[in-house]
C-alpha positions in Angstrom: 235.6 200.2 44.1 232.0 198.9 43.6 230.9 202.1 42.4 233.3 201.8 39.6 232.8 198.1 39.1 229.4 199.6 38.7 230.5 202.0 36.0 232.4 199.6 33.9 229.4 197.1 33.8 227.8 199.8 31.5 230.2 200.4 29.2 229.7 198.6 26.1 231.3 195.0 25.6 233.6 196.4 23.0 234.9 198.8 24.7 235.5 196.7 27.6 237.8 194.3 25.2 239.8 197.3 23.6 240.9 198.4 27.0 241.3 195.1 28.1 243.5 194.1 25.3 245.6 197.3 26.3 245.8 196.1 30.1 247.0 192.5 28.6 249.8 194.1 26.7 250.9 196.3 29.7 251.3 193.7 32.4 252.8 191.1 29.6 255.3 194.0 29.3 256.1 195.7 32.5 255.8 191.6 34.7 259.1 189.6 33.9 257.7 186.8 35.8 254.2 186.8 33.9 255.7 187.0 31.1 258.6 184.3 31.4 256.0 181.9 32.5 253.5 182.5 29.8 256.4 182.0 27.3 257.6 178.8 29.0 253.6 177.7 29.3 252.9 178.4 25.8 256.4 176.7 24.5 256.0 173.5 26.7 252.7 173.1 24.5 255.4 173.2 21.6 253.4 176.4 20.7 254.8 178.6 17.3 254.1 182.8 18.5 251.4 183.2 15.9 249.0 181.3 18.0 249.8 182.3 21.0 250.4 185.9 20.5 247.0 187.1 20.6 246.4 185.4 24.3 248.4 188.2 25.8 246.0 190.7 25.0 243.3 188.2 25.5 244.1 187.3 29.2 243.3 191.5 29.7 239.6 191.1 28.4 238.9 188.4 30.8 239.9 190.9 33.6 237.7 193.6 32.2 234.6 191.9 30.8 234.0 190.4 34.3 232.1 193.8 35.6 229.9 193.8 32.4 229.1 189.9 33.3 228.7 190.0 36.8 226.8 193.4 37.0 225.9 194.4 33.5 222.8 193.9 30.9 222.9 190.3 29.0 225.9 189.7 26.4 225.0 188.1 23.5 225.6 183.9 23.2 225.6 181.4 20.4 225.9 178.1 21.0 227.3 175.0 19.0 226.8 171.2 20.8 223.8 172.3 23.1 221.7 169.3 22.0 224.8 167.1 24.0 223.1 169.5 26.8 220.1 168.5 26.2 220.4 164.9 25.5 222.4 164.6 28.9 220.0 166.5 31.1 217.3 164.3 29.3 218.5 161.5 30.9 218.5 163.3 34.6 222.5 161.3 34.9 223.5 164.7 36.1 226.3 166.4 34.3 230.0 167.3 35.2 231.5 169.9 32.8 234.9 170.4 32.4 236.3 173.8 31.3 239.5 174.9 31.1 241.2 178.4 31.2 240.1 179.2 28.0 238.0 182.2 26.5 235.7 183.6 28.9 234.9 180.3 31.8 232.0 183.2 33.0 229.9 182.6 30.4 229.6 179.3 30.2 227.4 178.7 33.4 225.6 181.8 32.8 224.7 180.6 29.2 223.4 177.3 30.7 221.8 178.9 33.6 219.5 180.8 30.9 219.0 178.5 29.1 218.5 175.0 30.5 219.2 175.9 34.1 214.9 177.4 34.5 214.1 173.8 34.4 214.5 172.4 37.8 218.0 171.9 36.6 220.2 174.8 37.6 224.1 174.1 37.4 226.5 174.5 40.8 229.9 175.6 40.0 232.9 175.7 42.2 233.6 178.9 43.5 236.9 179.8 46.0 235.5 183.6 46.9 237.9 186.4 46.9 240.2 187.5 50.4 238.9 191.0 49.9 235.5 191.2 51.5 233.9 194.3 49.2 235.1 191.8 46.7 233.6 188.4 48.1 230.3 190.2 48.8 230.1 191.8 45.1 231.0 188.6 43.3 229.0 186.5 45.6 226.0 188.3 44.7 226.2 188.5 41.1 227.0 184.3 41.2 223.9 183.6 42.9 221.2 183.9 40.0 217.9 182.3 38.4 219.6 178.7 38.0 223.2 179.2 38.9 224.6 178.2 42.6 227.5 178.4 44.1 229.8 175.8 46.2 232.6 176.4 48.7 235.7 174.9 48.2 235.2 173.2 50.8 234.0 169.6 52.2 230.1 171.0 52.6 230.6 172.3 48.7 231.9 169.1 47.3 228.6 167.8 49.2 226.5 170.3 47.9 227.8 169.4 44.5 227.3 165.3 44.8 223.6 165.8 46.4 223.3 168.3 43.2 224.3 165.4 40.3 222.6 162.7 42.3 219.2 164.6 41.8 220.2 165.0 38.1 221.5 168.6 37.6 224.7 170.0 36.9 227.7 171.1 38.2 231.2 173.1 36.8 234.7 173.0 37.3 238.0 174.3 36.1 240.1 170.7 36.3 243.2 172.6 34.7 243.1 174.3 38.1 245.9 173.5 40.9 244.3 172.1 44.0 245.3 172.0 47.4 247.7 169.4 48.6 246.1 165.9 48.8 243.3 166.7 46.3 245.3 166.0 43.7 247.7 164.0 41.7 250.7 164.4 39.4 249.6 164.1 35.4 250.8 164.7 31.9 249.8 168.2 30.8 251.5 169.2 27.6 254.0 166.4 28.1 255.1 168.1 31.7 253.8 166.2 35.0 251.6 169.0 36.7 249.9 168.2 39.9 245.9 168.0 38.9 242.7 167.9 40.6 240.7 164.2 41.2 237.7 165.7 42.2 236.1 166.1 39.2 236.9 162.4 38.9 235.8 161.1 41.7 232.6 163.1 41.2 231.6 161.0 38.0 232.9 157.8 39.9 230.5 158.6 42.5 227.1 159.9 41.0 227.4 158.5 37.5 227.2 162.1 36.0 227.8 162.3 32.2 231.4 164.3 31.3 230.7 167.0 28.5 233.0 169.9 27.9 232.7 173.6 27.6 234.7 176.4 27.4 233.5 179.7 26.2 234.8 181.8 22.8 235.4 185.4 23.2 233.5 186.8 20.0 235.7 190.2 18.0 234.1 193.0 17.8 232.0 193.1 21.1 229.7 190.7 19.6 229.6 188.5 22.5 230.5 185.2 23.2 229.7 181.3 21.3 230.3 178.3 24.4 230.8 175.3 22.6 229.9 171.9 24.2 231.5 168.3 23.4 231.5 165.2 25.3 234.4 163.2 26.3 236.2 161.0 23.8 235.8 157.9 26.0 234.4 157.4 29.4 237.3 158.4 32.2 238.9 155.2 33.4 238.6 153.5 36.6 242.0 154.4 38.2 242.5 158.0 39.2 245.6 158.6 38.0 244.4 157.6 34.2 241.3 159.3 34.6 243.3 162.4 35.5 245.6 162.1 32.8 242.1 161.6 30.5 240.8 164.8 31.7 244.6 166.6 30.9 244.3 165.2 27.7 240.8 166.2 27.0 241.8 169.8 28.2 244.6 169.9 25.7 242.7 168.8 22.9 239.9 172.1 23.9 242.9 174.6 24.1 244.7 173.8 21.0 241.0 174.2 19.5 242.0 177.9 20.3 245.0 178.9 21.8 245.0 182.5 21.3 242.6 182.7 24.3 244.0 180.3 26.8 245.3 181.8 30.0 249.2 181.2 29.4 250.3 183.1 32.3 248.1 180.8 34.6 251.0 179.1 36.8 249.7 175.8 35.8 252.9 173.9 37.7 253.3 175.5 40.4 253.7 173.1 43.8 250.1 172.7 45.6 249.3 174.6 48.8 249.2 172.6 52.1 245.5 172.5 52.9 246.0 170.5 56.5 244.1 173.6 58.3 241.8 174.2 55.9 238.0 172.4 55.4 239.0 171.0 52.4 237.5 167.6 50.8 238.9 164.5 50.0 235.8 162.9 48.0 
């Protein structure tokens, strides 16, 4: 399997989204359950099919532009807000971004890691690494690179990450993601209650980080990719629960900036997995 992994990384970006778009459409078809949950995803954001239509063959390409990214020569990136980047680093607060399931997530902390993370200033992102270990070893080594670190789930990674925005660099996480049980609490997303991460949260509470967030457009055509950056619309409030809801809202807002590459079939509210025997954090 790395040897094709290896194959595919050299096949032009293009490419790599035409057969992806294919490999959307085939598993929207042939998985009842994808499907009915991507439909009852994309209708509980009270979404008409036009703008959600072209997410099915969307959620394909993310599969198969990951061996181009992880293995593969540079893509091409644009960029529009990178001087909130710049003004944030500027003030060595640290930075939290927030990204949701939308476009290609990859890029964006490869994008900053060339481009503001040479600096002294590299960015740590979350990583959970794969149960397959020709998998975890593969992925693991195309994470690690000039200005881009990885974290654990776990309590040393949520560590990692505070001692990372305490000496003012940056750090990534998908907050639209379910955590574990007890990392979490229940918040409005699309008008549904779905159980949602504090950590990103209580990492701002507890460094002082700025908030800015990213996600990462899929360019047509193979031309690459253009990560947009945007603070928050007001600072996160005190209480967790609000501040959660803030970040839901914020993630909203970023998707219906594009919903035709949001990840529909993600099982957004789905019950959290019990994490009492695992080493995870509770910051």
């Amino acid at each position: 399997m790395p040897v094709f992994f290896k194959f595919l990384s050299a096949l032009p970006l293009g490419l790599l989204h035409g057969l992806g778009w294919v490999l959307g459409w085939v598993v929207w078809l042939a998985s009842g359950v994808y499907r009915r949950r991507f439909l009852a995803n994309a209708h509980q954001a009270g979404l008409p099919a036009q703008a959600w239509l072209g997410a099915v063959g969307q959620s394909g390409q993310l599969v198969t532009e990951l061996p181009r990214l992880w293995l593969g020569r540079a893509v091409p990136v644009q960029w529009t807000g990178a001087e909130h980047v710049a003004q944030a680093l500027a003030q060595r607060r640290g930075i939290v971004f927030l990204t949701p399931h939308l476009g290609c997530f990859e890029i964006c902390a490869q994008a900053y890691a060339q481009r503001f993370g040479q600096d002294a200033q590299p960015i740590t992102v979350l990583f959970r690494p794969p149960r397959q270990a020709w998998l975890r070893k593969l992925v693991g080594a195309a994470r690690q690179r000039s200005g881009l670190l990885t974290a654990p789930t776990t309590l040393s990674g949520v560590k990692q990450m505070i001692k990372a925005l305490k000496r003012g660099e940056s750090v990534g996480l998908l907050p639209d993601q379910v955590p574990p049980l007890g990392m979490g609490v229940m918040a409005p997303f699309f008008g549904r209650d779905a159980y949602t991460m504090t950590l990103s949260v209580r990492l701002v509470q507890q460094t002082g980080a700025a908030v800015l967030l990213a996600w990462g457009e899929r360019l047509g055509g193979g031309r690459g990719y253009r990560v947009h950056v945007q603070p928050m619309a007001a600072a996160l409030p005190a209480d967790v629960t609000a501040a959660a809801a803030a970040v839901n809202q914020a993630m909203q807002d970023l998707i219906l900036q594009c919903p035709g590459q949001y990840l529909w079939g993600y099982a957004r509210y789905k019950n959290p997995r019990d994490a009492a025997h695992t080493d995870h954090a509770t910051v």
